[in-house]
TORFI-589595 format. One record per residue: y, z, x of N, C-alpha, C, O in turn. Coordinates in steps of 0.001 Angstrom, whole numbers, padded with zeros to 6 digits, always signed. Each point is the difference from the previous one (the first is absolute). Example, Ala and Ser with C-alpha at 12.3 -4.5 7.8 and 13.67 -1.06 7.14 Angstrom:
2
-005690+007800+013190+001190+000000-000890+001200+000000+000900-000019+000665+001036+001069-001385-001386+001190+000060+000820+001090+000730-000770+001108+000169+000509
! end
This chain:
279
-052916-018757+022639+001244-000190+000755+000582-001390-000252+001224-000115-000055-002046-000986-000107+000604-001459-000194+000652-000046-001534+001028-000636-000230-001733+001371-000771+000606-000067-001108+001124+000324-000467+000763-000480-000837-000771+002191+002113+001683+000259-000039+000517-001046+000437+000413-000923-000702-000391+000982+001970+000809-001248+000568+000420-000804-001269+001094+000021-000562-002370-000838+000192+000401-001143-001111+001148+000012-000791+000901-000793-000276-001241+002044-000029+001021+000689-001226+001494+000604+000502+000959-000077-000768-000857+000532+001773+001225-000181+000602+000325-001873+000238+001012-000459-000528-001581-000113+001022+000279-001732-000164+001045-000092-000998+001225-000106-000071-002607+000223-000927+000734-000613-001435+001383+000752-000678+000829-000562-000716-000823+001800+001091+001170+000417-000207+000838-000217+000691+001084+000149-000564-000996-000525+001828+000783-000327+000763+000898-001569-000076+001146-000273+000358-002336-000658-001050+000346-001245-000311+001110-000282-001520+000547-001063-000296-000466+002544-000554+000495+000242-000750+001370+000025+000017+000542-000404-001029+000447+000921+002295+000920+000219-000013+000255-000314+001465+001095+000345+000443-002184-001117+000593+000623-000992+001121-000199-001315-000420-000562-000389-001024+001165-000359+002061-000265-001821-000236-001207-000153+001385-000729+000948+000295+000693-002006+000295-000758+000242+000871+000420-000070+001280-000823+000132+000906+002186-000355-000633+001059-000200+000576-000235+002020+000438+000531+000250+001082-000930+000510-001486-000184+001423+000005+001510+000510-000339+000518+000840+000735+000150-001341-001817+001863+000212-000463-000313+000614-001464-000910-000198-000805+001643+000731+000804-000576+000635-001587+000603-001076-000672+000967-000639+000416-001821+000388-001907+000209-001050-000881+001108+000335-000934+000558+001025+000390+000046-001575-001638+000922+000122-000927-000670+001140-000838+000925+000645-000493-002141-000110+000114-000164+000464-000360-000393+001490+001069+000185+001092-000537-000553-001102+001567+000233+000771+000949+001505+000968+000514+000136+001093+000549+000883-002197-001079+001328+000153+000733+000450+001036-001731+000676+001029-000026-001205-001621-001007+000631+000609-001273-000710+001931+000091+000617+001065-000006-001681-001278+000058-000681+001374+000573+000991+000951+000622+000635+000963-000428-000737-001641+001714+000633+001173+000870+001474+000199-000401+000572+000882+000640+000286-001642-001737+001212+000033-000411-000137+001331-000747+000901+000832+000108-002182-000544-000997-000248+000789-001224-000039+001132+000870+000664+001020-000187-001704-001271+001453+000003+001414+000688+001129+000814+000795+000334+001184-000021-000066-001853+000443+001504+000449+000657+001150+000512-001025+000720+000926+000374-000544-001449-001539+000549+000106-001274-000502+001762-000580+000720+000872-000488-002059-000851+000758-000673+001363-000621+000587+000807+000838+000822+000844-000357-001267-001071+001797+000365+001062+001056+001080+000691-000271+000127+001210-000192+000944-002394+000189+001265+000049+000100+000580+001011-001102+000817+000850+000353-001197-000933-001551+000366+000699-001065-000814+001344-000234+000250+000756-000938-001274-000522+001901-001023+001486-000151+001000+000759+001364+000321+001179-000154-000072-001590+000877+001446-000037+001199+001106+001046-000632+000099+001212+000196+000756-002146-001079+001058+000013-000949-000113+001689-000692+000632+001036+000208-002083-001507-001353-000117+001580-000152-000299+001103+000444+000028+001071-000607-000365-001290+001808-000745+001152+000917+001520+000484+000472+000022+001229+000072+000967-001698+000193+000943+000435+000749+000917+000831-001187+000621+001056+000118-000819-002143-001567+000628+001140-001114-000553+001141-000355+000655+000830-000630-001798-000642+000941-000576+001325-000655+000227+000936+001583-000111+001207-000211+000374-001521+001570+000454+000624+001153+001190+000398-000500+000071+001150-000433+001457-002275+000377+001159+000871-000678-000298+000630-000993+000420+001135+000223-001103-001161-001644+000159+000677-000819-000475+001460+000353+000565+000971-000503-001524-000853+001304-000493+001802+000406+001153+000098+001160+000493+001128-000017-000050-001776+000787+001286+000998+001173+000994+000274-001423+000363+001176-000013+000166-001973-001189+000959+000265-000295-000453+001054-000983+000992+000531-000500-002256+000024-000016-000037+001045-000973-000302+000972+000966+000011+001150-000440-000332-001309+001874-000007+001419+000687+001577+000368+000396+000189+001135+000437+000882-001973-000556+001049+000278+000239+001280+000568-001156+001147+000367+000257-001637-000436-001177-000135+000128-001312-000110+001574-000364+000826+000809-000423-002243-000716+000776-000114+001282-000270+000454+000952+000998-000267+001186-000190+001037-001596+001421+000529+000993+000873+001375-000287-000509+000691+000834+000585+000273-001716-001528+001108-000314+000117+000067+000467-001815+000680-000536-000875-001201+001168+000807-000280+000534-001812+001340+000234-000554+000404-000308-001122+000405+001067+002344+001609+000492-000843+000877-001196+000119+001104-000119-000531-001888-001012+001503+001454-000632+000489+000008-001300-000572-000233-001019+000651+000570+001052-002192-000229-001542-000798+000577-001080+000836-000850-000878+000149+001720+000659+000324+000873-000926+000691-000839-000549+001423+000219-001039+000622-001258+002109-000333-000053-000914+001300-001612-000191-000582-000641-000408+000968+000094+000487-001684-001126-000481-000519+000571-001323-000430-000540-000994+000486+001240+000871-001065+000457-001453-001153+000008-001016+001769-000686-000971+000317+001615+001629+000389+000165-000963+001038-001164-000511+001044-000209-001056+000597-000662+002761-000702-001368-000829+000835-000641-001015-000964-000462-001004+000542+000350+001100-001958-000678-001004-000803+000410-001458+000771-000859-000752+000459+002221+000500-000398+000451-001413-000148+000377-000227+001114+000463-001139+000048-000408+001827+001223-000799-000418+001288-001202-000680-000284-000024-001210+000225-001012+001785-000694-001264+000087-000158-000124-001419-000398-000704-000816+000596+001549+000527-001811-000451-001056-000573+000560-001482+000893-000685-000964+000342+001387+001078-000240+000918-000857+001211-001172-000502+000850-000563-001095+000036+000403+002049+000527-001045-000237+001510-001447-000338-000487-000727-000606+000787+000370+000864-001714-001368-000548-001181+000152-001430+000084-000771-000788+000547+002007+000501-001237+000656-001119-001021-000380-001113+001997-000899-000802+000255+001707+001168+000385+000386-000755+001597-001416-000294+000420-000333-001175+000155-000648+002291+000070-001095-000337+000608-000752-000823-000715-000863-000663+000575+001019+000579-001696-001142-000562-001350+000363-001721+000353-000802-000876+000323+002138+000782-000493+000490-001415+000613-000257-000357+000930+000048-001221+000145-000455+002047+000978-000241-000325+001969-001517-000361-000359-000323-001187-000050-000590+002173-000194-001303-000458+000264-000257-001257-001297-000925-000768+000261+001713+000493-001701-000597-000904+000026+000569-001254+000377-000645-001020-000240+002127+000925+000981+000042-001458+000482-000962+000038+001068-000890-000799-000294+000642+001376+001441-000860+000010+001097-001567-000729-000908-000410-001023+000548-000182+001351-001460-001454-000378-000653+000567-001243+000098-000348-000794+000874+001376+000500-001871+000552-001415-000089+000229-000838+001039-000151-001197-000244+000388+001424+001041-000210-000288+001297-001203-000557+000456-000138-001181+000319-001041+002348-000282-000835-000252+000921-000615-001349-001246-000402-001101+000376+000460+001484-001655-000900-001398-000583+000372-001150-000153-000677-000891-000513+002517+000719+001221+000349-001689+000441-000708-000082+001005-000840-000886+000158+001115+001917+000762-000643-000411+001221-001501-001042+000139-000168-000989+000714-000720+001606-001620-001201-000570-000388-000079-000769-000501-001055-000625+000114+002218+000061-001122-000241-001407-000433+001162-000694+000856+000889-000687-000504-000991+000902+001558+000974-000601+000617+001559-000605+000095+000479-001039+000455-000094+001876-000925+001615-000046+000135+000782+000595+001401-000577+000856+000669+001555-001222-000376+000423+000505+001096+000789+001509-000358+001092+000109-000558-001858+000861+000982+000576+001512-000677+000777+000134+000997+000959+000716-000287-000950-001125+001427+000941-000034+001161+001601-000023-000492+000634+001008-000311-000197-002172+000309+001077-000398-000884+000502+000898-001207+001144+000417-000180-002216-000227-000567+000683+000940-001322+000264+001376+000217+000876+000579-000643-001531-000041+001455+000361+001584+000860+001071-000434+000546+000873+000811-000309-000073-002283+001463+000844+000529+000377+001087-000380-001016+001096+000367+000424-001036-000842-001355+000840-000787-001044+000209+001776-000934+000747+000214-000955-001442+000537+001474-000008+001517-001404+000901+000758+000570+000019+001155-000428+000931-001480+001463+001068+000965+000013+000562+000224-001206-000517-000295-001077+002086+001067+001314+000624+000165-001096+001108-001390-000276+000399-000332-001116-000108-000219+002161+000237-001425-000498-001119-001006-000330+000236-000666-001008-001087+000476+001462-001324-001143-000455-000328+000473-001227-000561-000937-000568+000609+002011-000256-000581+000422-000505+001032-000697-001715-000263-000450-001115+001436+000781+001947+001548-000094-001074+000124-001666-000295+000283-000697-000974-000688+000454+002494+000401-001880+000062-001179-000768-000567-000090-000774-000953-000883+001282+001935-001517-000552-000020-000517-000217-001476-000442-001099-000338+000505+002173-000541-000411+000127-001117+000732+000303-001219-000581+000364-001023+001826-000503+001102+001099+000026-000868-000159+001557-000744+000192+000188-001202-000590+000891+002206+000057+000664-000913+001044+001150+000225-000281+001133+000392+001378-001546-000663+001286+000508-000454+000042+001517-001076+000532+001102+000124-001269-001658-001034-000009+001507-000719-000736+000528+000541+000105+001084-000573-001248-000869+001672-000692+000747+000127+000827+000812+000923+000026+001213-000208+000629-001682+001158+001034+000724+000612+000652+000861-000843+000028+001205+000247+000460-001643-001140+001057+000204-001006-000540+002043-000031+000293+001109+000448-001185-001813-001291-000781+001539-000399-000228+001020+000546-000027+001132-000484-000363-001856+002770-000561+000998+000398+001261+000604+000488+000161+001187+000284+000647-002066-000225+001372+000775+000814+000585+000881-001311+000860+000853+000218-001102-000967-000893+000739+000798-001225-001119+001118-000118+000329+001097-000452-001067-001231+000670-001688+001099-000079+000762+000945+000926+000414+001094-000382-000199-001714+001989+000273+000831+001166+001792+000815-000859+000011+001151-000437+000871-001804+000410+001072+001067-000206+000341+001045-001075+000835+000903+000050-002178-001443-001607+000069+001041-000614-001011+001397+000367+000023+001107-000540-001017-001678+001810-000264+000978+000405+000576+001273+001542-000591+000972+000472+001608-001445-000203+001240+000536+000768+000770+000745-000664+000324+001157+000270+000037-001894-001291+001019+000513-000961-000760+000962-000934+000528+000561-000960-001416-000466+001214-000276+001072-000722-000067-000060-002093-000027+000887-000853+000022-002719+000778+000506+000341-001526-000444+000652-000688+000653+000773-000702-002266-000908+000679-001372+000437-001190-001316+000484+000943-000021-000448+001147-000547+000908-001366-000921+000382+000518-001329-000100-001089+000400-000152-001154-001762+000200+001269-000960+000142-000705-000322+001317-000822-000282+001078+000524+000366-001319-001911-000051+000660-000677+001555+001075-000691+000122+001142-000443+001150-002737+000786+001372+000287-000272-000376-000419-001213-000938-000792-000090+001628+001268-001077+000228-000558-001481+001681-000854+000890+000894+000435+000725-001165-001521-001213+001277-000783+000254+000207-001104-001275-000749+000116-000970+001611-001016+000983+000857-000507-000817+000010-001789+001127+000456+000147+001134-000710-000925-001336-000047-001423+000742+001216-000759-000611-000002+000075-001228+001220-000909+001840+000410-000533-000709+000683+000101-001529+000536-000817-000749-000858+002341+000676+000591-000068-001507-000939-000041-000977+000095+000680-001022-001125-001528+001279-001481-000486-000981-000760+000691+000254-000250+000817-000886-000521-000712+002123-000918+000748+000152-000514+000931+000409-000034-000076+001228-000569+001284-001723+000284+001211-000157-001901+000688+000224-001065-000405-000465+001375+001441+001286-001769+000692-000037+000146+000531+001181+001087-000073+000573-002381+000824+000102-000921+000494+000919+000205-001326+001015-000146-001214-000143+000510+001985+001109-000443-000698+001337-001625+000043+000223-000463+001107-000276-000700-002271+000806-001002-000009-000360-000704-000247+001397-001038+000518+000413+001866-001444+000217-000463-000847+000694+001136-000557+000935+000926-000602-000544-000929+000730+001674+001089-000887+000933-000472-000351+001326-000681+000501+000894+001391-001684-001158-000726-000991+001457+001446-000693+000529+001008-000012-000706-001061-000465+001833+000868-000803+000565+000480-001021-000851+001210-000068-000216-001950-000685-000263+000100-001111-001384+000582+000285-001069+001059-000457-000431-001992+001496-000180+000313+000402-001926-000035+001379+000155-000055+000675+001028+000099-000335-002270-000024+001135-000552-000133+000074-001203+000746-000600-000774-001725+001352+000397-000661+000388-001517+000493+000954-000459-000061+001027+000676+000696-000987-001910+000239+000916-000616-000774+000140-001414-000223-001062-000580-000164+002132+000030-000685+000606-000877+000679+000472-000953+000117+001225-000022+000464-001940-000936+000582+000517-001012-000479+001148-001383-001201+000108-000245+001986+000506-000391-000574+000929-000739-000802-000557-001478-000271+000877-000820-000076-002217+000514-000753-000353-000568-001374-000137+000576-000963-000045-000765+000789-000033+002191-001277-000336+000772-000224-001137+000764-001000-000125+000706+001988-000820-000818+000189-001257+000786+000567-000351+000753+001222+000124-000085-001874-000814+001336+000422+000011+001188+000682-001140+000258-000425-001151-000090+001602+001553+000445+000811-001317+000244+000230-000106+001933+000100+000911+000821-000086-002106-000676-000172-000509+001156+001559-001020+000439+000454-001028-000502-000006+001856+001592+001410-000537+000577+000032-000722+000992-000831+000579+000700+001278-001673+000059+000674+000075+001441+000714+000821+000690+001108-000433-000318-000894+001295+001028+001358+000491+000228+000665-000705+000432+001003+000659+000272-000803-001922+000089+001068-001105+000363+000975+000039-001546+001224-000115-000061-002380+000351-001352+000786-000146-001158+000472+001131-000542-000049-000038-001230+000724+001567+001913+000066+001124-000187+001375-000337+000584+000154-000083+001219+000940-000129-002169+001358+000662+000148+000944+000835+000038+001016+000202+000666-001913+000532-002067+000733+001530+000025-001434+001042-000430-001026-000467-000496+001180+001545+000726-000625+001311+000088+000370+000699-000739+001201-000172-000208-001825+001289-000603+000209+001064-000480-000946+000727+000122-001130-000211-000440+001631+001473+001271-001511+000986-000008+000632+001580-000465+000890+000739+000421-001981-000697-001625-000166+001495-000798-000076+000728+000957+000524+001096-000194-001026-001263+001303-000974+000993+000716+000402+000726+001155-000504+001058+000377+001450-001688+000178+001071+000469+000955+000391+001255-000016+000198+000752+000954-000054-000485-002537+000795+001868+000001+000169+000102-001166-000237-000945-000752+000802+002415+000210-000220+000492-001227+000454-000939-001168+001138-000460+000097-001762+000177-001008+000596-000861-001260+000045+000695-001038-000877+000762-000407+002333-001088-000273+000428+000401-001151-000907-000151-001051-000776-000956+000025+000757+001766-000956-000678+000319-001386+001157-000127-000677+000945+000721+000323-000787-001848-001596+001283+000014-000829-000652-000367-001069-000893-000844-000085+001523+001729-001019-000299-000052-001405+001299+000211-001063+000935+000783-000164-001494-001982-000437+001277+000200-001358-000613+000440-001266-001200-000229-000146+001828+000805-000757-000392+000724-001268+001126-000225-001203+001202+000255+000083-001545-000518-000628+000910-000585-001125-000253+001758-001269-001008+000701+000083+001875-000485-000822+000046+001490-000612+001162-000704-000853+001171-000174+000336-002080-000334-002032+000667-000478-000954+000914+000380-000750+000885-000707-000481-001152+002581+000246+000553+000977-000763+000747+001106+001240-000409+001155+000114+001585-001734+000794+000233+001160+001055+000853+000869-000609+000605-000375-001005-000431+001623+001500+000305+001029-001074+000637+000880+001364+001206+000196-000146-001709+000310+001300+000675+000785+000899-001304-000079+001356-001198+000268-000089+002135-000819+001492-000535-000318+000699-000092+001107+000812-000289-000410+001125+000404+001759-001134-000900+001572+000454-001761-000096-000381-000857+000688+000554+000556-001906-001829-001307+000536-000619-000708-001111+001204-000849+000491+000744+001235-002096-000554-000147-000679+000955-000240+000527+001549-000995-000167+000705+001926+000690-000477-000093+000960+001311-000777+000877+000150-000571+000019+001090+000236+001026-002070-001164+000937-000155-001535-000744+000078-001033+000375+000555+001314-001489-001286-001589-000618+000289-000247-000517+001084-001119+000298+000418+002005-001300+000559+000188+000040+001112-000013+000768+001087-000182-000497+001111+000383+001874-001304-000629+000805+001082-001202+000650-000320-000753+000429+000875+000555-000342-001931-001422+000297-000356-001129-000921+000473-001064+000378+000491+001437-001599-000703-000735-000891+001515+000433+000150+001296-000809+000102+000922+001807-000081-000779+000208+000253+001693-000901+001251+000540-000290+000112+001191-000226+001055-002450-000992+000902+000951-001438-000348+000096-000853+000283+000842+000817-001070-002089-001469-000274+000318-000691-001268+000735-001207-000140+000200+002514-000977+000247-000318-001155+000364+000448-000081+001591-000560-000642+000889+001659+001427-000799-000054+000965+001622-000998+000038+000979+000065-000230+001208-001050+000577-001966-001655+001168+000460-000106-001442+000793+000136-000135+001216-000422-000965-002211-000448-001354+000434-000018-000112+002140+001113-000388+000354-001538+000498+000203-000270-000513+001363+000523-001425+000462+000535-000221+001086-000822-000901-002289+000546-000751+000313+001515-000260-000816+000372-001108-000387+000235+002113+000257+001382+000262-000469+000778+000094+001334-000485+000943+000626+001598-001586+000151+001356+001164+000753+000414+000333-000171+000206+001116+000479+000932-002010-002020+000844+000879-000408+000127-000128-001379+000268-001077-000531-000466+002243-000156-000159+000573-000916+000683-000553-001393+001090+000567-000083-001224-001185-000715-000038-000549-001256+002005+000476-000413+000259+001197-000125+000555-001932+000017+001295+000782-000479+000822-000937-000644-000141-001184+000307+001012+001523-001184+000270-000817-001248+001569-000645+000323+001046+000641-000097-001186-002266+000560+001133-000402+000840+000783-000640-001591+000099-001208+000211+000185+001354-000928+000700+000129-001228-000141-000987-001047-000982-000741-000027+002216+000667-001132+000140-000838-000637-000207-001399+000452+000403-000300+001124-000912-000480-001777+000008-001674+001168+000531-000737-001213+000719-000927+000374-000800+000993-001488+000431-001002-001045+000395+001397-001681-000336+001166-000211+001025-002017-000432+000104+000944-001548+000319-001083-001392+001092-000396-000407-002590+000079-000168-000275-000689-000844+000920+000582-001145+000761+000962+000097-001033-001872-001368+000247+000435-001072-000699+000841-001076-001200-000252-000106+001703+001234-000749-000801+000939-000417-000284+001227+000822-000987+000735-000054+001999-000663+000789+000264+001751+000754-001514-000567+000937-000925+000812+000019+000751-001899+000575-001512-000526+000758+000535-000020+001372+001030-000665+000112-001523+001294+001089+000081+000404+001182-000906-000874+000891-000727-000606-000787+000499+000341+001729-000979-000499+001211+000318+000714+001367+001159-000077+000407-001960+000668+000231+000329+001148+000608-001189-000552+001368-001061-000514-000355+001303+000648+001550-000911+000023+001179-000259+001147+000773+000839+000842+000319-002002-000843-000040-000939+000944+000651-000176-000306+001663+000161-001218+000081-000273+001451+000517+000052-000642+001816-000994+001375+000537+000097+001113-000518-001033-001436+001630-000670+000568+000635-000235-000774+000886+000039-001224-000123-000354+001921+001278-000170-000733+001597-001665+000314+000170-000420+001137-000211-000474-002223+000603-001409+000295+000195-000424-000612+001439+000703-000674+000753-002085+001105-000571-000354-000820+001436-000130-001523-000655+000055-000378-001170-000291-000488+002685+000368-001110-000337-002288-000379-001206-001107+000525-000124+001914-001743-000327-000850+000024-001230-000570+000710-001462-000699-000344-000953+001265+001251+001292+000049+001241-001401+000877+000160-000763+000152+001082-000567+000629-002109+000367+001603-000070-001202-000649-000631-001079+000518+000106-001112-001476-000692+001235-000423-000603-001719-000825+001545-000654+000117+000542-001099-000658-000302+001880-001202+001314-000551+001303+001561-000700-000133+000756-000962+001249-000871+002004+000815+000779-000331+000684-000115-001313+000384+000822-000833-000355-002283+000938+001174-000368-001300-001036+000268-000989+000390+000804-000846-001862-001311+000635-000577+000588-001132+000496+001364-000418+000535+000408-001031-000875+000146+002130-000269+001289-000408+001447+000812-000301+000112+000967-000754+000985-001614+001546+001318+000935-001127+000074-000951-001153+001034+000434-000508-001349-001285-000155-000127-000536-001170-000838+000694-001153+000214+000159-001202-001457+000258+002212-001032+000511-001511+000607+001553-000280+000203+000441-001131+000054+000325+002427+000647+001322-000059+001160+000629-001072+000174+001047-000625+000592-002518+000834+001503+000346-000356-000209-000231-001719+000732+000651-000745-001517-001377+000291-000544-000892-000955-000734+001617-000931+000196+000193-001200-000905+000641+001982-000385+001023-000738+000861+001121-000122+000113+000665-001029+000440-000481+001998+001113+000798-000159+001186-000103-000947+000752+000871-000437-000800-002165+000249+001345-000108-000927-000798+000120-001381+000598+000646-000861-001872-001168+000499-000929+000400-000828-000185+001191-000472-000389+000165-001157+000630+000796+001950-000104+001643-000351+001522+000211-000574+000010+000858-000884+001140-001361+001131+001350+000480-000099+000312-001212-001037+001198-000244-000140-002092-000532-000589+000403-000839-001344+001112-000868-000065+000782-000306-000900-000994-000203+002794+000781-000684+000193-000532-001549+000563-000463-000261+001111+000725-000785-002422-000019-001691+000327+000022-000320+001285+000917+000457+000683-002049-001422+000004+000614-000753+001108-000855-001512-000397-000818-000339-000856+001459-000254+001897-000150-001528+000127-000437-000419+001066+000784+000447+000837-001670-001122-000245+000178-000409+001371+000288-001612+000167+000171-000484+001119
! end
């Protein structure tokens, strides 16, 4: 029994002074531990939203729109709490090395916070976080358009930023304070437009015939609305040379997959009828 004892002593002398105050190296400890907690916390609550939002998911199977919107609830309120519990850690480990946490809790309003700590853009962002999520701009898992530049998968949205996932694989990381303009694919049906260039044109009945000869088989398509149809002449090169557009209406994100595919179609078809194209 004395040896335990002992040995509790000596560990004890490890990380108190004799003052019985925890030491600098005592005070760095419990920074690490509270730090762990704090972040085993963090994920415990993401892997909680992530199962309410795939059980909601699978009851909301037909209803894409309000899945996208429980996502980025989801992430919002992730993004908010993740910030609450860890300023609170932060907190408790001034407290321990003695700072007055008093003062800085009441200095964390939304003015102390703006004045106190100059942080102006952080406002910036969250108030722009809050009205593009009112407004309804994007939602998680919108193909959208940023500014003009930047372009991808909604990935990620928080009060702060927003990640987008572009179609190379890279994640680009925004403010929304720095989000001026919007473009979202995803909103509603998007056009499929294709041009075709036809070097040797000779009579545009043979054009039209191949054109509905896709319109029956590219129709079938599910993610088709409206049906493949030949919105006319668009230009007339030299050498009897034509450029001609194709237009189809698809669900939102399926106009690139479409445009392949009246390209390779039209491409064999005119192939069978020994007729030149260009794209």
């Amino acid at each position: 029994m004395e040896k335990i004892i002992t040995i509790i002593e000596k560990i004890k002398s490890i990380f108190y002074t004799e003052n019985n105050t925890l030491n600098i190296f005592g005070k760095l400890t419990y920074a690490l531990v509270v730090f762990i907690i704090a972040t085993i916390i963090v994920k415990l609550i993401h892997k909680v939203f992530k199962k309410v939002l795939e059980k909601n998911s699978s009851k909301l199977e037909n209803k894409l729109i309000d899945v996208k919107k429980s996502m980025t609830i989801t992430s919002v309120i992730n993004n908010a709490l993740k910030y609450i519990i860890y300023f609170f850690a932060i907190m408790q480990v001034l407290d321990k090395f003695g700072f007055n946490t008093g003062y800085i809790v009441g200095a964390a309003g939304i003015g102390g916070v703006a004045l106190g700590f100059g942080a102006q853009s952080l406002v910036k962002d969250v108030i722009s976080g809050i009205f593009i999520i009112f407004e309804g701009q994007y939602e998680i898992g919108d193909n959208i358009l940023i500014n003009n530049i930047i372009s991808g998968n909604v990935v990620e949205f928080g009060m702060k930023t927003t990640k987008i996932k572009g179609f190379d694989g890279s994640i680009t990381t925004i403010g929304n304070g720095n989000i001026t303009t919007v473009k979202n694919m995803s909103k509603g049906n998007q056009r499929a437009y294709v041009e075709i260039t036809v070097p040797e044109f000779k009579d545009i009945n043979e054009v039209e015939n191949i054109v509905n000869s896709i319109t029956e088989k590219i129709g079938k398509d599910k993610n088709v609305t409206v049906k493949p149809y030949l919105l006319g002449i668009t230009d007339i090169g030299i050498s009897n040379s034509i450029k001609i557009a194709i237009i189809a209406w698809t669900k939102p994100g399926k106009q690139a997959t479409v445009e392949i595919q009246i390209r390779e179609l039209f491409i064999k078809e005119a192939l069978k009828k020994e007729i030149e194209v260009e794209n």
